[in-house]
C-alpha positions in Angstrom: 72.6 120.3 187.0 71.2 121.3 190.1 71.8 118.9 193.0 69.1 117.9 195.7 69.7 117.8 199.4 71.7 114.8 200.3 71.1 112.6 203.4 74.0 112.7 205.3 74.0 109.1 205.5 74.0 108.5 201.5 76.9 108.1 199.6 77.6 108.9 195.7 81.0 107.5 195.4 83.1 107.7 191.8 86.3 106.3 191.8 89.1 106.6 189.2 90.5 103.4 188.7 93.9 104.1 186.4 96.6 101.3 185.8 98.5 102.3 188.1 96.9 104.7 191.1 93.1 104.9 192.0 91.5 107.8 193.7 87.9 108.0 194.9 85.5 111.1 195.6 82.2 111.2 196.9 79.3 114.0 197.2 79.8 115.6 200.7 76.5 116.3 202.3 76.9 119.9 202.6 78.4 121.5 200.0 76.6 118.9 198.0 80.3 119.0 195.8 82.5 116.0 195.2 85.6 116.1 197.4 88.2 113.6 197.4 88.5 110.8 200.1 91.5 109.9 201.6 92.1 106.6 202.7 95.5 107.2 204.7 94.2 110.0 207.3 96.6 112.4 206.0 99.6 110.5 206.4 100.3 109.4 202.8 99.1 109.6 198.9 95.8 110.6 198.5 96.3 108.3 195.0 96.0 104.2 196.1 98.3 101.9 194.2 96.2 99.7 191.9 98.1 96.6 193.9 96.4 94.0 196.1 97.7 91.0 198.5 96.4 88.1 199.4 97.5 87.0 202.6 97.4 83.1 202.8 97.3 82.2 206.3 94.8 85.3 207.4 92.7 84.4 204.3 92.6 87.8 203.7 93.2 90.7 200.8 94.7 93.9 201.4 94.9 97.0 198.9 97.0 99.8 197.7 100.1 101.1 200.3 99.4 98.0 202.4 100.0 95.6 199.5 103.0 97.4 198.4 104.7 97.2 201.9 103.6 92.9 202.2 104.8 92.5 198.6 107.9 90.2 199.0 106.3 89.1 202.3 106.1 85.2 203.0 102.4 83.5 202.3 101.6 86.2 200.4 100.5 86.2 196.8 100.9 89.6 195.0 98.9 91.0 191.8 99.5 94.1 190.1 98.8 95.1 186.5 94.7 95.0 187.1 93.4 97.0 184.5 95.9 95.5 181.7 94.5 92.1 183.2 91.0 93.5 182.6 91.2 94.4 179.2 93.6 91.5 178.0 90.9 89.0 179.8 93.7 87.9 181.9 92.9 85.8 185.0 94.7 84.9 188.2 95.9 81.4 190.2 95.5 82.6 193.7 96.0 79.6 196.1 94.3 77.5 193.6 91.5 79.3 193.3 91.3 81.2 189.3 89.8 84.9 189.9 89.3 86.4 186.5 90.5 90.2 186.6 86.9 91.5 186.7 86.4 89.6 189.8 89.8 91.0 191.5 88.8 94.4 190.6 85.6 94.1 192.5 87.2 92.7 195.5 90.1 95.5 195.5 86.7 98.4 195.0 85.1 96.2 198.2 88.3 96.6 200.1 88.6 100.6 198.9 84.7 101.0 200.6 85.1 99.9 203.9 86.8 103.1 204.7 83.2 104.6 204.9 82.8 102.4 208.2 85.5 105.5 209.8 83.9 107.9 208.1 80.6 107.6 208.8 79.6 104.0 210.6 75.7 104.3 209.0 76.8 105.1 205.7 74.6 103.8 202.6 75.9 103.3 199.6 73.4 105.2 196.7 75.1 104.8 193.5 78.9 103.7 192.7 80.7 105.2 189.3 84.1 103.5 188.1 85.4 105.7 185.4 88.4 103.6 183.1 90.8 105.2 180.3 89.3 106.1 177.2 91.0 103.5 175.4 89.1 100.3 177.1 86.6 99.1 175.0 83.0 99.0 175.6 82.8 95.1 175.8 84.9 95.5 178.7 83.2 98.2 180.4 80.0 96.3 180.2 81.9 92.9 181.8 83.2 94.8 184.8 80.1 97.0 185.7 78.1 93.2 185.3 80.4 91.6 188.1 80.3 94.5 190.1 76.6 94.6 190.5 76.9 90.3 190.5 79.7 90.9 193.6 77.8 93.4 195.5 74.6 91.8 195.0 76.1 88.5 196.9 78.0 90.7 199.6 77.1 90.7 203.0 78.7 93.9 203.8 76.3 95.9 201.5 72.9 94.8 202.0 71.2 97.6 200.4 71.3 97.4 196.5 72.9 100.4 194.7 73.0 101.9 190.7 76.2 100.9 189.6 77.8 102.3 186.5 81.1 102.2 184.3 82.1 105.0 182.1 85.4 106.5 180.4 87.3 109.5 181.8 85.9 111.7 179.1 82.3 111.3 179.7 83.1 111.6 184.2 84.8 115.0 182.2 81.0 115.6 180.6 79.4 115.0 184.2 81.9 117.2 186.0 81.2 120.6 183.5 77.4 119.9 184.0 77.5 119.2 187.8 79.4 122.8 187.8 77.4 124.6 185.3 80.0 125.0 183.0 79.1 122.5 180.0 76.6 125.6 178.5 77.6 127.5 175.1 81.2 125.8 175.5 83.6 124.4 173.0 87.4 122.9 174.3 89.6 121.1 174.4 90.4 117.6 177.2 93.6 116.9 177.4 94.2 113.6 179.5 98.2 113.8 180.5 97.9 110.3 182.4 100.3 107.4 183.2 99.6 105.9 180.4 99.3 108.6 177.3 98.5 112.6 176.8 95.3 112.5 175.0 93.6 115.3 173.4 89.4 115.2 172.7 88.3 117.9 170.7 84.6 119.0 172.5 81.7 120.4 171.5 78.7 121.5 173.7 76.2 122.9 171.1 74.0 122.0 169.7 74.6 118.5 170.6 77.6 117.2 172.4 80.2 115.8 170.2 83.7 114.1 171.3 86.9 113.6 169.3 90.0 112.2 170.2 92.5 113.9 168.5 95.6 113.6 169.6 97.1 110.7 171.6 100.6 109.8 172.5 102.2 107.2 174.8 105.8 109.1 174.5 104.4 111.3 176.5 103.2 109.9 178.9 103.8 109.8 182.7 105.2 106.0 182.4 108.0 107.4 179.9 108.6 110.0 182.3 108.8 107.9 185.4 110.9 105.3 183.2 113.4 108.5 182.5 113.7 109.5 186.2 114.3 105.9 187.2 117.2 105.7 184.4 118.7 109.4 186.2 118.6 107.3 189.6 119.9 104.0 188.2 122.7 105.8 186.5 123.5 108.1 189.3 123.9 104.8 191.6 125.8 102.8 189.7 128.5 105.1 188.9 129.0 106.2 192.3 128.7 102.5 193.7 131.0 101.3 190.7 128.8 98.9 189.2 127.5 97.3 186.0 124.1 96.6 187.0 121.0 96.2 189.9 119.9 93.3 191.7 116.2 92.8 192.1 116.6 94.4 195.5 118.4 97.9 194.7 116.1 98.3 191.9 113.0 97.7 193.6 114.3 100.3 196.6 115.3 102.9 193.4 111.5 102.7 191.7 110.7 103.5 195.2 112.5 106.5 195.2 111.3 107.1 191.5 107.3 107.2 193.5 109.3 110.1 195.8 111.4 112.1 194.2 109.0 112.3 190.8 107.2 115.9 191.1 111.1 116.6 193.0 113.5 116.3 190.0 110.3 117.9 187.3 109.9 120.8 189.6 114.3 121.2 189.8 113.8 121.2 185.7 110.9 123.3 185.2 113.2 125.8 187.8 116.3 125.4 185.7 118.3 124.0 189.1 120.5 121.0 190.2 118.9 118.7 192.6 120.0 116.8 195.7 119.2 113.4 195.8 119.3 110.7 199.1 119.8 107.0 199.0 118.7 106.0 202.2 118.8 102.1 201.7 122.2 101.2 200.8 124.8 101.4 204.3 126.6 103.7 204.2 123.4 106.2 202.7 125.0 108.8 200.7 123.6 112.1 198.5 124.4 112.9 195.0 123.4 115.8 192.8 122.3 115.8 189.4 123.1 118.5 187.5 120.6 120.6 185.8 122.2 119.8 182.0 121.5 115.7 183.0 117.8 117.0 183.3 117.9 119.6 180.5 119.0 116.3 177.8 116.2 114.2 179.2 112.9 116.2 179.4 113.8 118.9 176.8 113.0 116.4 174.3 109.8 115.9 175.8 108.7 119.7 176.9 109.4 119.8 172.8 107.0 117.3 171.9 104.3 118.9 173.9 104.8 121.2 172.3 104.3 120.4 168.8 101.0 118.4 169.9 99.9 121.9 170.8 100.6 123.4 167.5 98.1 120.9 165.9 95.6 122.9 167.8 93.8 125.7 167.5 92.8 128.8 169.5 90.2 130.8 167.1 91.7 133.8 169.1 90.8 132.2 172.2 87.0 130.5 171.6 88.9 127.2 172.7 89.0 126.5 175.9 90.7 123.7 177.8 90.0 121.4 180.4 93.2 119.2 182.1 93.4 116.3 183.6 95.9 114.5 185.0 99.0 114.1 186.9 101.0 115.0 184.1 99.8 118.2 184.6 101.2 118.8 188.3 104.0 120.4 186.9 104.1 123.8 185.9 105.6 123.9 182.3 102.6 122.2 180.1 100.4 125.0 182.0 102.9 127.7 180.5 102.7 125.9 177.0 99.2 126.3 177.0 99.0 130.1 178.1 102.0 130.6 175.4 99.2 129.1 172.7 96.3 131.8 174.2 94.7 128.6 175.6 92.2 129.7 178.7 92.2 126.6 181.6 88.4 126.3 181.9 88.6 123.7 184.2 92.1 122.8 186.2 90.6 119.9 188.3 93.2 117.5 188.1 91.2 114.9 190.2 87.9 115.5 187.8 87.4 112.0 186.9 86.9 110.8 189.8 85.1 114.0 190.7 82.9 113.7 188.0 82.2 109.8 188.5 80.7 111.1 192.1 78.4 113.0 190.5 77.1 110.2 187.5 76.3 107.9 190.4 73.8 110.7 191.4 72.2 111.8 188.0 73.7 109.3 185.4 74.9 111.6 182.6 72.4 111.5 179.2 74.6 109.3 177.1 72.0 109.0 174.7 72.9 112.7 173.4 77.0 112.1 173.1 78.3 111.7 169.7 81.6 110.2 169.9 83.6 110.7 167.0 86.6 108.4 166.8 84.7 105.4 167.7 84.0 102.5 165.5 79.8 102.3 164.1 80.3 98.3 163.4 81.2 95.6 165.0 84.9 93.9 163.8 85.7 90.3 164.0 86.4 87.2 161.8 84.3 84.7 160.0 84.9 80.7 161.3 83.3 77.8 160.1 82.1 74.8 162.0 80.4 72.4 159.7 77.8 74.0 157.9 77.5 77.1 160.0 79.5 80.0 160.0 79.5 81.6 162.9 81.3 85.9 163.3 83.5 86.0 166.5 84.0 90.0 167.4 87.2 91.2 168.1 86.5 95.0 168.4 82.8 96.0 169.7 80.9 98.8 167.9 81.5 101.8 170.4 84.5 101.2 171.2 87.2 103.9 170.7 89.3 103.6 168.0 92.7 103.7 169.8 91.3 100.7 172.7 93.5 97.6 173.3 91.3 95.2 171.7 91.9 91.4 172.9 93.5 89.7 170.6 91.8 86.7 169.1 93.9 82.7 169.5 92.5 80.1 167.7 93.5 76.4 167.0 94.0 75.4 163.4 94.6 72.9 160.9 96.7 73.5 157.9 94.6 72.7 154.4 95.2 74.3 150.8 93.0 77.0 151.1 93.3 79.1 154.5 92.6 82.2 155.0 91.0 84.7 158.2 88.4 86.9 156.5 88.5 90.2 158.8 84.6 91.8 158.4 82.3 94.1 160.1 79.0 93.6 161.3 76.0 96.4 161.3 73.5 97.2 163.8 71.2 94.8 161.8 73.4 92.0 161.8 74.7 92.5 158.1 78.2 91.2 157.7 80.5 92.5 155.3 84.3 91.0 154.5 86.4 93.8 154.6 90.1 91.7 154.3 91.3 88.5 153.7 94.7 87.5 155.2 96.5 84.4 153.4 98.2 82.1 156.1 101.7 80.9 155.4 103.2 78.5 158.3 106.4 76.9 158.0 104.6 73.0 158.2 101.6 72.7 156.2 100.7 69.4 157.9 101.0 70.9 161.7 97.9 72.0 163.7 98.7 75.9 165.0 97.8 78.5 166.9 97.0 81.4 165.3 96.7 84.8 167.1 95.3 87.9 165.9 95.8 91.5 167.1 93.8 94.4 165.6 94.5 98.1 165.4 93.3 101.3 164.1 95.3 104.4 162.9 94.2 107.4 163.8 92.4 107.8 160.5 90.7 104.6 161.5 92.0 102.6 159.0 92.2 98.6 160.1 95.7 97.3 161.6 95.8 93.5 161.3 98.7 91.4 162.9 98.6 87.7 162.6 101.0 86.0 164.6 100.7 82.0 164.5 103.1 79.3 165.9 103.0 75.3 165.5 101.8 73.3 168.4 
């Protein structure tokens, strides 16, 4: 993809929104590359917490490190947890006032854009990208990208209108190989080694391009490694304290430390050492050292479950190559892994999403020609009737990836002597087919109920079905 000539004024911003961290890039003007943007000056994460504050008395939201330090601040109200808010249709009671997720998210991207101002006080706004995890479904994707062009439409701070898109992390991955000229006669591997899971996509280039997820697992992710630092902290403290358990405030000031010490304590195991570590906030502070075997019993386990993901994999005597992403990947041994396998690191842009978001907003990425394999041809949802009309009410949206966090359906029912949800799919042309029928058994037949249900796929995309139901 060759790029034109960018007015230094224009903007092509992607950002990277994650459950836990955003990051945003933008096309710079004269290398006409994507670079990363950071908000702090240099004085702290490049990454932005995915946390917001609303400040009562100012009437006023703040974002990222600023929301963390104002969270147990007075006339505050505090919200966290955006994305799983997003895709569980969550919304929010903020001062009265109920902001649906998609709306929070919007005002949290408008607070992340105003940095431009000290950047560049005439910059425009061209084209915006927000990339989200592979497994949010498309319904949602198309819900967030519809308030975001609503919210900037009706802001006074943008006046110029802008493309706005939302994509997954895979296909910003698609835009970022072609933006660099390396998406020709190519077959690898993604591997996503996020917060949330390690994912695997099986990619191919030619003739048309294809995506597969074929691998995913959440016990490796970075949350289940963050969650075993923050036990080696908790642990350490409480013995040498001489205690039993944390109050809210020690173990708020230790998953602080956890956000410090992380890429500390992987890079003391990856090194084979002990590692010395402060508490600063209790009085007196004192240091402790875990020893290297504490580490060794805790991420062995894991280094050995990377492992065996890898030997599902294979090298065709090095045809694959691989593409990471990822702050899983800011440690050394998965790297080694990978050469041990003959792997060769095509791309080792651990910031790509974003990266490659920058680039959609300036040439939008031919969708039309993606194949993705591992996501589901039909829509799935259940049958309901309301008087002499049946109506389908979709659960999972054709498009969607197979291992997405579909909402989970809740409706109000009656008892009678014949009830049952019928599970079915709908085609492209509107042809529904019952593909299960579940038999519901509550404890009361006379009560009314609610009846919740959840659906899944395995990764040979068979259907999951959990019906949960309680009396009213």
């Amino acid at each position: 993809m060759k790029l034109s000539r960018i007015h230094e004024n224009h903007y092509y911003i992607g950002i990277d929104f994650g459950h836990h961290t955003v990051s945003v890039s933008a096309l710079d003007n004269r290398s006409e590359k994507p670079v990363m943007i950071d908000r702090t000056g240099g004085y702290g994460q490049i990454y932005v917490p995915a946390q917001m504050v609303y400040m009562t008395k100012e009437c006023a939201w703040l974002i990222g490190e600023e929301a963390t330090m104002m969270e147990k601040s007075q006339d505050t109200v505090f919200i966290e947890n955006l994305l799983s808010g997003l895709y569980e249709r969550r919304s929010y009671d903020v001062e009265g006032i109920c902001y649906e997720a998609e709306t929070l998210i919007a005002i949290y991207i408008n607070e992340m854009l105003k940095h431009l101002d000290s950047i560049n006080p005439n910059n425009i706004i061209k084209g915006l990208t927000i990339t989200l995890p592979d497994r949010v479904d498309y319904k949602t994707h198309k819900i967030l990208e519809e308030t975001l062009i609503l919210y900037f439409e009706k802001s006074k701070k943008w006046k110029n209108k802008f493309q706005i898109h939302v994509v997954t992390n895979s296909e910003a991955m698609l835009a970022f190989l072609e933006g660099y000229n390396l998406i020709e006669g190519k077959q690898c591997y993604f591997m996503d080694f996020g917060h949330e899971a390690f994912r695997v996509y099986d990619v191919h280039l030619e003739p048309h391009i294809t995506i597969s997820l074929i691998v995913e697992s959440k016990a490796l992710s970075g949350y289940v490694i963050f969650e075993k630092i923050e036990k080696l902290l908790c642990v350490a403290y409480l013995s040498h304290q001489n205690k039993n358990s944390l109050d809210e405030e020690e173990s708020r000031h230790i998953q602080d430390m956890c956000k410090i010490y992380y890429a500390y304590i992987l890079k003391a195991y990856q090194n084979k050492s002990d590692v010395k570590i402060t508490y600063k906030f209790p009085h007196p502070p004192f240091q402790i050292k875990l020893q290297v075997s504490e580490l060794m019993k805790v991420f062995e386990p894991i280094e050995s479950s990377f492992e065996k993901k890898l030997n599902r994999l294979k090298t065709n005597d090095g045809d694959y190559e691989v593409v990471v992403m990822g702050n899983g990947f800011r440690t050394l041994w998965p790297k080694y892994h990978l050469h041990e396998k003959a792997f060769s690191i095509l791309v080792e842009d651990l910031d790509a999403a974003s990266k490659g978001a920058a680039l959609w907003s300036l040439k939008p990425f031919r969708k039309q020609k993606i194949n993705h394999i591992g996501r589901l041809k039909k829509d799935y949802g259940i049958i309901i009737q309301e008087g002499e009309e049946k109506h389908f009410l979709i659960i999972a949206q054709s498009g969607s990836y197979y291992a997405s966090d579909f909402t989970p359906m809740g409706l109000i029912m009656v008892r009678d002597h014949d009830l049952s949800l019928k599970i079915c799919t709908k085609d492209a042309n509107d042809k529904i087919e019952q593909i299960m029928s579940m038999e519901l058994k509550p404890n009361n037949s006379e009560a009314i109920f609610r009846v919740t249900l959840k659906i899944e796929f395995d990764q040979e995309m068979h259907l999951v079905p959990t019906v949960m139901y309680d009396e009213l």
